[in-house]
C-alpha positions as CSV (number, residue, x, y, z in Angstrom):
1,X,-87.9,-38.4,-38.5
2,X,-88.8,-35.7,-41.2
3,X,-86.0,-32.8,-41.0
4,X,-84.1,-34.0,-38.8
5,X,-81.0,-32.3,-37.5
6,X,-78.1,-34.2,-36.3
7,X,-75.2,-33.6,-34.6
8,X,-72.4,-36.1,-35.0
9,X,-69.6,-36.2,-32.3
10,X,-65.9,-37.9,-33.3
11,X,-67.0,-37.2,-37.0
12,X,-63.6,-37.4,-38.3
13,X,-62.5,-40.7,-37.0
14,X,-63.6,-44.4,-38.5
15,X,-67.1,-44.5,-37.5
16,X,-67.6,-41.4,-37.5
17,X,-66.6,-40.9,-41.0
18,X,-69.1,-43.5,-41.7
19,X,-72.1,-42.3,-40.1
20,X,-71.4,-38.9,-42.1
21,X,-71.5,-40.8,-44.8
22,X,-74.4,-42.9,-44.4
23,X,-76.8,-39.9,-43.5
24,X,-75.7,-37.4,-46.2
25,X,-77.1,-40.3,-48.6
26,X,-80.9,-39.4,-46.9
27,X,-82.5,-36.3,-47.9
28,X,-84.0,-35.9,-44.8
29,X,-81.5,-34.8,-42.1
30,X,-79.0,-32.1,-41.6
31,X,-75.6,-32.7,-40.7
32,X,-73.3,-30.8,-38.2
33,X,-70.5,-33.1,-37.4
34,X,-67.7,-32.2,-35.1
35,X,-64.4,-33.2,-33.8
36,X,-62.0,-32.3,-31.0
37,X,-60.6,-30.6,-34.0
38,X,-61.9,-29.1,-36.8
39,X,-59.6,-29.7,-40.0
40,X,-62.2,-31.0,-42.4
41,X,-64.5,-28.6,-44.5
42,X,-67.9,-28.9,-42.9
43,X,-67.2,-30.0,-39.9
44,X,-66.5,-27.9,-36.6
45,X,-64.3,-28.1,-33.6
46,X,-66.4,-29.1,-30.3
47,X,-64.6,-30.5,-26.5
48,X,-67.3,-33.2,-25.7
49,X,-65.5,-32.8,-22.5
50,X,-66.3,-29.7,-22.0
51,X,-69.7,-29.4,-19.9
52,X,-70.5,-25.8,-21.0
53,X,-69.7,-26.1,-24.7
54,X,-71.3,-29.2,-25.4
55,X,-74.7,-27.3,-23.4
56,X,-74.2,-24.4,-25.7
57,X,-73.8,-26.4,-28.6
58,X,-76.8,-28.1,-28.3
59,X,-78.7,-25.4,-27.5
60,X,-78.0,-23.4,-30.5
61,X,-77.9,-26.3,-33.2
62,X,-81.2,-28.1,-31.3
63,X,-80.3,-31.0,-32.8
64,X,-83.2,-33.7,-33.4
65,X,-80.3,-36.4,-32.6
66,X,-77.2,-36.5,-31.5
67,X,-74.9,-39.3,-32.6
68,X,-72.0,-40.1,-30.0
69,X,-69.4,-41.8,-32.1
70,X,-66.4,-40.2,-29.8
71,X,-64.7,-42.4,-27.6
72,X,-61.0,-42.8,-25.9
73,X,-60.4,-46.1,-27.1
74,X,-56.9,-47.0,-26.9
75,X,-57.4,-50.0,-24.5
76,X,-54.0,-50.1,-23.0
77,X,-53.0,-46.5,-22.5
78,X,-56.6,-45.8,-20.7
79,X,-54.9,-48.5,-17.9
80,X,-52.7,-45.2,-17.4
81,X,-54.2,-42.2,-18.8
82,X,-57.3,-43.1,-16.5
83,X,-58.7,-39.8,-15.7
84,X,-58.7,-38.5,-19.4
85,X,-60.5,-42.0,-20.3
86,X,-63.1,-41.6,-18.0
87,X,-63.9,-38.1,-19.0
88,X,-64.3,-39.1,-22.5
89,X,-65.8,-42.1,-22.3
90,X,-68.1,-41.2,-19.3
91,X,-68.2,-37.4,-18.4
92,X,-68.7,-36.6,-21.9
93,X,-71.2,-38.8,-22.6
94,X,-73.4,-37.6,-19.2
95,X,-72.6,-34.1,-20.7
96,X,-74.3,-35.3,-24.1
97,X,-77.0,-36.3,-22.2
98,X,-77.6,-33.8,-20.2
99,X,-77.8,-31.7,-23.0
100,X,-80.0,-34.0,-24.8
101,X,-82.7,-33.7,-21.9
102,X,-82.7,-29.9,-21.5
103,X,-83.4,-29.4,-25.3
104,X,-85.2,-32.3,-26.1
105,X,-82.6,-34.4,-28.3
106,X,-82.1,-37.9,-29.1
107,X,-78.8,-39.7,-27.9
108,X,-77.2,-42.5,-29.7
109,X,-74.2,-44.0,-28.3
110,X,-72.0,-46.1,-29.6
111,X,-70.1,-48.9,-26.5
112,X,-68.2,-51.9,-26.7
113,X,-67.7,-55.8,-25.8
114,X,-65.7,-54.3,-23.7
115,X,-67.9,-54.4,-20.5
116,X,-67.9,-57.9,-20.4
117,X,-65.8,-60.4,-18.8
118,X,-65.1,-62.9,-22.3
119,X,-64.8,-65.7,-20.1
120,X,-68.4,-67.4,-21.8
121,X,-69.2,-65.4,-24.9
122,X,-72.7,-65.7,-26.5
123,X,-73.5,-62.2,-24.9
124,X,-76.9,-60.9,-25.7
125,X,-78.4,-57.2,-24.2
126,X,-79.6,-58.9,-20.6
127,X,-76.4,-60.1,-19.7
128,X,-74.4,-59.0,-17.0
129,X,-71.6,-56.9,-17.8
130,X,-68.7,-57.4,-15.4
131,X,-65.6,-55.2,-17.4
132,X,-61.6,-56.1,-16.7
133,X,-60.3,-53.5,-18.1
134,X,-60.5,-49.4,-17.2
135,X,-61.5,-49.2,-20.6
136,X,-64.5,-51.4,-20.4
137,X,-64.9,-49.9,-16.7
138,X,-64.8,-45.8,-18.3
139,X,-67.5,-47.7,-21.0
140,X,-70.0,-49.4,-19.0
141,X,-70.0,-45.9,-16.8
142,X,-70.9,-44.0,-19.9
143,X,-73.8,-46.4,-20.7
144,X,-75.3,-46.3,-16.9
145,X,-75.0,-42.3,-16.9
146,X,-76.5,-42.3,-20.0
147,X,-79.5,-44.2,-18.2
148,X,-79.7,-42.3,-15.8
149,X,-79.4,-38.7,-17.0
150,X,-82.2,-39.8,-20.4
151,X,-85.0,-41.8,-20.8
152,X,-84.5,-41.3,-25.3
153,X,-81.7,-42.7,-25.9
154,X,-79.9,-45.6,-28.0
155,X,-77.0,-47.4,-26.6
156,X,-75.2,-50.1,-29.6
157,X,-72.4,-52.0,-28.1
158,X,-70.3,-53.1,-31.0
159,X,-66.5,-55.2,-31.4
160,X,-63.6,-55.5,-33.6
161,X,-64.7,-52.5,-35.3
162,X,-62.6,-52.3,-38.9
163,X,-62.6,-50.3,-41.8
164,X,-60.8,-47.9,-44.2
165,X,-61.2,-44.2,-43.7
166,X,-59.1,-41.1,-44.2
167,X,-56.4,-40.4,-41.9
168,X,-58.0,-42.8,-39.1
169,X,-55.9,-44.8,-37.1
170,X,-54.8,-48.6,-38.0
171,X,-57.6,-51.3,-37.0
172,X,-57.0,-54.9,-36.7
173,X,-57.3,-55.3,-40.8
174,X,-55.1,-52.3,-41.5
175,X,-52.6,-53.6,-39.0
176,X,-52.5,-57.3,-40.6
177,X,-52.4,-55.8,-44.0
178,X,-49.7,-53.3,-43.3
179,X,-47.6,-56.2,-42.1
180,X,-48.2,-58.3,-44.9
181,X,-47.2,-56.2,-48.0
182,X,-44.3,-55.3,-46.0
183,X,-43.2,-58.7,-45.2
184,X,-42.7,-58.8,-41.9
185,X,-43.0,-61.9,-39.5
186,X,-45.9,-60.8,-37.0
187,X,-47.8,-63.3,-34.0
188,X,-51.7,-62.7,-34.1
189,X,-53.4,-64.4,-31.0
190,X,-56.0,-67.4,-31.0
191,X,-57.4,-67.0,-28.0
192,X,-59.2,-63.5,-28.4
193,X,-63.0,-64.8,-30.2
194,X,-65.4,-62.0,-31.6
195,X,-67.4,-61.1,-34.1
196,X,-65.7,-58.8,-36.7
197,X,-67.5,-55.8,-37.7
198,X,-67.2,-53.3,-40.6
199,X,-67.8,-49.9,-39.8
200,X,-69.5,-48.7,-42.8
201,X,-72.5,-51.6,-41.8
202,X,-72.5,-50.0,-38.4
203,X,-73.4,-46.8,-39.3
204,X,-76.1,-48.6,-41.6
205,X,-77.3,-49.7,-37.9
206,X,-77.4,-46.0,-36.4
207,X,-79.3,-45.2,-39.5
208,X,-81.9,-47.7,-38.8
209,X,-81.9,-46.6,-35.2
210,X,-82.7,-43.5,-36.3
211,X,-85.2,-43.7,-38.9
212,X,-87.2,-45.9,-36.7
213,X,-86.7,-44.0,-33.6
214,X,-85.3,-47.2,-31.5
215,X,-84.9,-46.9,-28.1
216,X,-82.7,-48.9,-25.6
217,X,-80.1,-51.3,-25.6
218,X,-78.7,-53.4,-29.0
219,X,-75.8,-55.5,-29.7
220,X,-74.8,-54.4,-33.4
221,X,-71.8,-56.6,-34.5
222,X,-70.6,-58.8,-37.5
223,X,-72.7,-62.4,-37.1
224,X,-69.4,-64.6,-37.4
225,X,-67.8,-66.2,-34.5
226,X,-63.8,-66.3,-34.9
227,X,-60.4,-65.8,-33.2
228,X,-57.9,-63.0,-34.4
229,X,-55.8,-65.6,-36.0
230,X,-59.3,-67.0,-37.9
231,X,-59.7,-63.4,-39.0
232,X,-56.3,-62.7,-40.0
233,X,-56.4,-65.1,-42.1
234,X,-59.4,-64.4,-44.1
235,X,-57.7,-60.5,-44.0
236,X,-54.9,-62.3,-46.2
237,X,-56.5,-64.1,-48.5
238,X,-59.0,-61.4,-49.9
239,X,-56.0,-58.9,-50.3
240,X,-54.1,-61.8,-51.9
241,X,-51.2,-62.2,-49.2
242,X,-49.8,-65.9,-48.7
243,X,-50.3,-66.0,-44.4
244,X,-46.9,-67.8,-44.0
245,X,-45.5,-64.4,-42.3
246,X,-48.1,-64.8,-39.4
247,X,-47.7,-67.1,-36.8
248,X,-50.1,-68.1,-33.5
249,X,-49.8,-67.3,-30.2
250,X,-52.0,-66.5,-27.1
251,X,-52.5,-63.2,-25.1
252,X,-50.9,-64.2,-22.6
253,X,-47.0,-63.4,-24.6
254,X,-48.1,-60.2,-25.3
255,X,-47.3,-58.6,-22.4
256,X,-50.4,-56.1,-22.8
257,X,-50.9,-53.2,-20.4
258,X,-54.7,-54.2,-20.1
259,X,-56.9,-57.6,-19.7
260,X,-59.0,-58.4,-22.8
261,X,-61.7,-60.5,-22.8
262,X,-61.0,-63.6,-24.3
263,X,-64.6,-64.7,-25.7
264,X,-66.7,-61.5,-25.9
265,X,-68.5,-63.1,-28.8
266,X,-72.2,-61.3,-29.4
267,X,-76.1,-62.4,-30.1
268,X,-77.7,-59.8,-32.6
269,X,-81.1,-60.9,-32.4
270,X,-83.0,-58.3,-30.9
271,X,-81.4,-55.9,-33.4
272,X,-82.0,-58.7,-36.2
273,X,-85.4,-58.5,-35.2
274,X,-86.7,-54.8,-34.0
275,X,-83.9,-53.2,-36.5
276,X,-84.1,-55.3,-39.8
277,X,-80.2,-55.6,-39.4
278,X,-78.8,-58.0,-41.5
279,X,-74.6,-58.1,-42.1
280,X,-72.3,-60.0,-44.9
281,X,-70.0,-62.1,-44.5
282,X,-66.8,-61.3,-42.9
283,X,-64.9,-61.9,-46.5
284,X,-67.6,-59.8,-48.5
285,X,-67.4,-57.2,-46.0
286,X,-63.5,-57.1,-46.7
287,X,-63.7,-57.5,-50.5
288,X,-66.0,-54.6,-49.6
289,X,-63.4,-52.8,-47.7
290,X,-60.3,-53.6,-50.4
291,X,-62.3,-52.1,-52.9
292,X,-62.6,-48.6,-50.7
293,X,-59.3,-48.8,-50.6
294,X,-58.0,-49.7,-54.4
295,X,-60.6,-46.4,-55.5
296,X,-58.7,-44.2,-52.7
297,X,-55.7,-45.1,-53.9
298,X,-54.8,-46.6,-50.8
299,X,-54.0,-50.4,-51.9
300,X,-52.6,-51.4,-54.9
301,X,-53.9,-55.2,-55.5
302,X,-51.4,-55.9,-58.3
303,X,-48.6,-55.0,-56.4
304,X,-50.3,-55.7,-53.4
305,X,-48.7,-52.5,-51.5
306,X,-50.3,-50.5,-48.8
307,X,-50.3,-47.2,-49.6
């Protein structure tokens, strides 16, 4: 897609960041990202929840693509902050949509494991999602919106998203890492299975998307199988912590606000196949992500303080 211009919601958070990155590397497009606000050079303020801006918006940058990588996504508070949950992760993205058809834009949107029950795993795009949390529910009714507002679209449900960005909130790695160089006894759960994913080889996904003009549903995740605790520990031994400060324990003792699916483990291989995706290894991905942050000044490996 020659000239392309793209418009990239939630630029500022983790994936978002990301996908900035990613396309600024190709020649070919041209970039407006946007945020709810608009504190980075470049980038401008836009309400994706906000039916009449997000219509204007469109019409006057007449984007080629537009990248959703906005999304309320705080699994717990959406159980009470419902209605602000739902218009994020499902108003806005029929909003995006709509505006995508009256001005002839792509859509890719970015949803989650979420919409699935976890009690099997193994998940591939024809399975049935069945959602336990208001979360997953807000998610899956983006996605079938989505479908029924556009026929040009992209929909890449993802998990255990992780990386290092500025000023973006802590992720499963930044949380076990914080912990660790601070010492601190912590319980990491055994019985929640996924596949791990870095964000920066998402965004190498919506790329591909992209560039070949996919269309349609795609599981984009890390290719490894394992629990938290699996994960966590793999987190400590690339950043060079000893694990004795974590212990095991179950969902079930941490009183969460919201169900999680306990297996919500992922097939790739229709994006393995129609894509080209391929994806490192959880441990090369995080010696990927330690060296981001040693070269941002946000991990000192000697020391081995968070920053």
């Amino acid at each position: 897609m020659s000239n392309s211009r793209v418009l990239i919601t939630g630029a500022t958070g983790l994936l978002g960041q990301k996908v900035v990155e990613v396309f600024r590397r190709e020649s070919e497009f041209e970039l407006f990202p946007c945020d709810l606000s608009d504190g980075a050079e470049g980038y401008f303020s836009l309400d994706i929840t906000d039916k009449q801006k997000v219509i204007e918006s469109v019409k006057k940058l007449a984007p080629s693509v537009i990248i959703n990588a906005a999304a309320f996504t705080d699994v717990d508070r959406a159980e009470i902050e419902r209605e602000l949950a739902y218009k994020v992760n499902a108003s806005a993205v029929d909003y995006l949509a709509e505006a995508a058809a009256l001005f002839g834009s792509k859509l890719v949107h970015i949803s989650t494991d979420y919409v699935f029950n976890g009690q099997k795993g193994n998940y591939d795009e024809h399975s049935t999602p069945d959602p336990i949390s208001y979360y997953g529910k807000s998610k899956l009714a983006g996605e079938n919106l989505l479908r029924a507002r556009l026929r040009d679209f992209a929909i890449l449900r993802t998990q255990v998203l992780y990386g290092y960005g500025k000023g973006v909130k802590r992720n499963f790695v930044l949380w076990v890492v914080e912990k660790l160089s601070r010492r601190e006894r912590f319980f990491v759960v055994t019985d929640q299975i996924g596949n791990p994913t870095l964000a920066d080889e998402l965004a190498v996904a919506v790329l591909k998307v992209v560039q070949r003009d996919a269309r349609g549903l795609y599981n984009v995740s890390g290719f490894q199988t394992l629990s938290r605790f699996e994960f966590a520990e793999q987190v400590a031994e690339v950043f060079g912590f000893e694990p004795s400060m974590m212990s095991p324990s179950t969902t079930d003792r941490l009183g969460q606000k919201a169900r999680r699916p306990m297996n919500s483990s992922f097939i790739c291989l229709k994006a393995q196949t129609e894509l080209g995706l391929t994806m490192p290894t959880v441990k090369d991905s995080l010696y990927f992500m330690r060296q981001q942050m040693k070269l941002a000044g946000a991990f000192d490996p000697a020391s081995k303080i968070l920053l």
